[in-house]
Each structure stands twice: as C-alpha cells, then as structure tokens.
C-alpha positions as a Markdown table, in Angstrom:
| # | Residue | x | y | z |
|---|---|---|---|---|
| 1 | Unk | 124.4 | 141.4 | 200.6 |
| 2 | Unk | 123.5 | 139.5 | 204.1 |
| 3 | Unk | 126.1 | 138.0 | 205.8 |
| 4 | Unk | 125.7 | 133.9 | 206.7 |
| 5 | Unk | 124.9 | 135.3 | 210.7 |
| 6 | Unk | 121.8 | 137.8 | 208.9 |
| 7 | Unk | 120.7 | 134.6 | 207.0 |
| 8 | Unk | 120.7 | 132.5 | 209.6 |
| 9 | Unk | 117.7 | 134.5 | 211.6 |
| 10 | Unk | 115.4 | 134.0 | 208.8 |
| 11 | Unk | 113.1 | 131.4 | 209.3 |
| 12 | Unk | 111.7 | 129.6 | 206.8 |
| 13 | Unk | 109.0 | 126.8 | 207.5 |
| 14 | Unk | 106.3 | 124.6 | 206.1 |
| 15 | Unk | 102.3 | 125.5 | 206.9 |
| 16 | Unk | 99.7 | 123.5 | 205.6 |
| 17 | Unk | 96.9 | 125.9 | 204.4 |
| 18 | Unk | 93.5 | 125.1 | 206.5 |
| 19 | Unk | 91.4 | 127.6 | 205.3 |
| 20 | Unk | 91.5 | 130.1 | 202.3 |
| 21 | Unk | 89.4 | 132.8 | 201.7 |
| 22 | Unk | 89.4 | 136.5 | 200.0 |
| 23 | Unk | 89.1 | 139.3 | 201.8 |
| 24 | Unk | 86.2 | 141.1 | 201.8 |
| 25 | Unk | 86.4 | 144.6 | 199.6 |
| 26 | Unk | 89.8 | 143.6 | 197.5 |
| 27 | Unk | 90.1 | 142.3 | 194.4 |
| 28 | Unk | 93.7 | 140.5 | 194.8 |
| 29 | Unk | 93.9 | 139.7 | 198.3 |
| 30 | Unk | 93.2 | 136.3 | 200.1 |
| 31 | Unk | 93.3 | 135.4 | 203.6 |
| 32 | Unk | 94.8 | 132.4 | 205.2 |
| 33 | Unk | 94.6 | 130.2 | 208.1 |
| 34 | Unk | 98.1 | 127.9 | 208.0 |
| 35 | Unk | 99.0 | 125.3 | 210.3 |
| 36 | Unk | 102.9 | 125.6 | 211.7 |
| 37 | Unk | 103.0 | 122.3 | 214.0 |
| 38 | Unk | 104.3 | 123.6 | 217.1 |
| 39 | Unk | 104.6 | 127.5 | 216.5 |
| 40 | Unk | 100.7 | 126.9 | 216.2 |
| 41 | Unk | 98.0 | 128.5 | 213.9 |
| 42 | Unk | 98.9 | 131.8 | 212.1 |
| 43 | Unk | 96.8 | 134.1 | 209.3 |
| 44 | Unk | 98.4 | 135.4 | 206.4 |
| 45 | Unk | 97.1 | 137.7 | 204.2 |
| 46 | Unk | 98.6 | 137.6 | 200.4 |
| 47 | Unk | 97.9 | 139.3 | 197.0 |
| 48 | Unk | 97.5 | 135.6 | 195.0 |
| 49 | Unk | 94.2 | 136.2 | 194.4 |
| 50 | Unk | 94.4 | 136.6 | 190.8 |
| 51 | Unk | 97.1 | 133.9 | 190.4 |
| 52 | Unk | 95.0 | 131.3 | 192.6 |
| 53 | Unk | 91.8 | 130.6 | 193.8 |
| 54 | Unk | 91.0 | 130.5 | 197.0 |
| 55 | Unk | 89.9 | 126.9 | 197.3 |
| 56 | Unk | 92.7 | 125.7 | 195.6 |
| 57 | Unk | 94.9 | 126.7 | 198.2 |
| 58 | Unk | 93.2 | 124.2 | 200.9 |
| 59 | Unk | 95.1 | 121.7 | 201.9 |
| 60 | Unk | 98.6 | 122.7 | 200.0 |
| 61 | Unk | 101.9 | 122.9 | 201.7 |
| 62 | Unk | 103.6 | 126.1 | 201.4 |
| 63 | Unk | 107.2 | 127.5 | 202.4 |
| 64 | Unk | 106.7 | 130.5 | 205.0 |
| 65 | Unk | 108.7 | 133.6 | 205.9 |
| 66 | Unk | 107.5 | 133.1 | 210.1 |
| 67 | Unk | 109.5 | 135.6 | 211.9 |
| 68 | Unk | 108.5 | 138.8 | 210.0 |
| 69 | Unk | 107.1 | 141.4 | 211.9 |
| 70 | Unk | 103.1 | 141.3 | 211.7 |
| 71 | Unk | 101.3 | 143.9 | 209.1 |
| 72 | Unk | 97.5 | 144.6 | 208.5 |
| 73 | Unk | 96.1 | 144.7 | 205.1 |
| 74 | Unk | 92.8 | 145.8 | 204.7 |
| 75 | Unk | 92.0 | 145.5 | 208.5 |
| 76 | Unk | 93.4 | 141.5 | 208.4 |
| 77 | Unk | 96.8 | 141.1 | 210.4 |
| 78 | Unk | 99.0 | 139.0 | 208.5 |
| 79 | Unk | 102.1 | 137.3 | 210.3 |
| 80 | Unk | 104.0 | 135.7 | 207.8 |
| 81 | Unk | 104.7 | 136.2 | 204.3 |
| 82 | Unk | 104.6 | 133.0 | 201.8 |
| 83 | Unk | 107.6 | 132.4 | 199.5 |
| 84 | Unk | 106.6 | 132.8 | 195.5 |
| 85 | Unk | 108.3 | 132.9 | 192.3 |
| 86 | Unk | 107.9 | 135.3 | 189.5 |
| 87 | Unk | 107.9 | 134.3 | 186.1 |
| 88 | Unk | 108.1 | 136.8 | 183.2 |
| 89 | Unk | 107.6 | 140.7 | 183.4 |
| 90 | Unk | 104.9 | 142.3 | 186.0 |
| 91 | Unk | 101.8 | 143.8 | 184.0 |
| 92 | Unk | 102.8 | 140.8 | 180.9 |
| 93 | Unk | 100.2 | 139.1 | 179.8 |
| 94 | Unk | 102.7 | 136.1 | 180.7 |
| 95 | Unk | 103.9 | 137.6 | 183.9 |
| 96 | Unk | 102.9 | 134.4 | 186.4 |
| 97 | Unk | 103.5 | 134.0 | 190.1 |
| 98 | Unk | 104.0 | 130.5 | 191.3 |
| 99 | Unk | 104.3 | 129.2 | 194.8 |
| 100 | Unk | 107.3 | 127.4 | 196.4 |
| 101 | Unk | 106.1 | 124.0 | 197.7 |
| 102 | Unk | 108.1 | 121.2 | 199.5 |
| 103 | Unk | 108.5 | 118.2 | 197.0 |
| 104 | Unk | 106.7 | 115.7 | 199.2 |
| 105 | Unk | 104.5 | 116.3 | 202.2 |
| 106 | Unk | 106.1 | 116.9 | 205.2 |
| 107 | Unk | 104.9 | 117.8 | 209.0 |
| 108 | Unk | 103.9 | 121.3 | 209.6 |
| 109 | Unk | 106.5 | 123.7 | 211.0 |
| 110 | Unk | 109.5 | 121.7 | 209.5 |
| 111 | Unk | 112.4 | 124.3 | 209.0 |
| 112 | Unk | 113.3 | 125.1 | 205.9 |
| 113 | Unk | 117.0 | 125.6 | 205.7 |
C-alpha cells in the first residue's frame, strides 16, 4: 500500500500522440512521439501493437506515467509509460487491453490528479 505522500509524486499527464510507428524487428512493440505542453516532446515505447495499430494512435489523447525513470526496448529509450486497462484473462482469446483517455480534449501536459 502507498501512502497519500508516495501517491502524490506520481505524475500523471495528458500527451497528444504525434507520431506512431512500430519498432523495427518486434512484433508487439510501437514507438511514440507524444506531445506534453510544457514538459516538451517525449518517446515512449509500448507493447500495443497487437491491441492497436499504429496509425490509429495519431492524434489520440492519452493519460501518461511522466516521471518514471527512462528504459530502452529494443534499442528505443522510452520515458514514460501510458496508462491501459485490462480486460479479461492474458493469453484469452477475450483478454483486451484498452487505453485510458481523457473524456474531452484537453491541452497537452494537463495533470492528471
């Protein structure tokens, strides 16, 4: 269990997706260019390749994890991680995994709280 002060250094905003694409050699992964308003122009790299195409992605408003500590998959540096639901059991035929969007548009880099 997190105490309120742990929860309160997570930081949850909204990125606008500018650019989606897989990455090269990988059969689940896609690579993202998201706009945050004033924390700028990040890449995340995510395993939604067999939930969503790439191009679909373009233009949608996501909720992101920004203050997680950059990885590399696949050679890509990803900083951020992008908040999903999970629907059903993994390997299911009806497992599903569905992104968290805001309800309306709203400016990149608006906390989420």
């Amino acid at each position: 269990m997190l105490s309120f002060d742990e929860f309160k250094k997570v930081d949850f905003r909204i990125a606008t997706v500018l650019e989606s694409e897989p990455v090269p050699g990988t059969k689940n992964l896609l690579k993202l260019q998201i706009d945050l308003g004033e924390l700028g122009r990040r890449q995340i790299v995510t395993g939604l390749a067999q939930y969503y195409p790439a191009e679909s992605l373009v233009g949608k408003q996501l909720v992101v994890l920004v203050n997680l500590k950059p990885a590399v998959f696949r050679g890509e540096k990803s900083e951020g991680m992008l908040l999903a639901a999970e629907v059903g059991k993994q390997g299911d035929a009806d497992y599903q995994v569905i992104l968290v969007v805001p309800e309306r548009e709203l400016p990149p880099g608006t906390p989420v709280h």
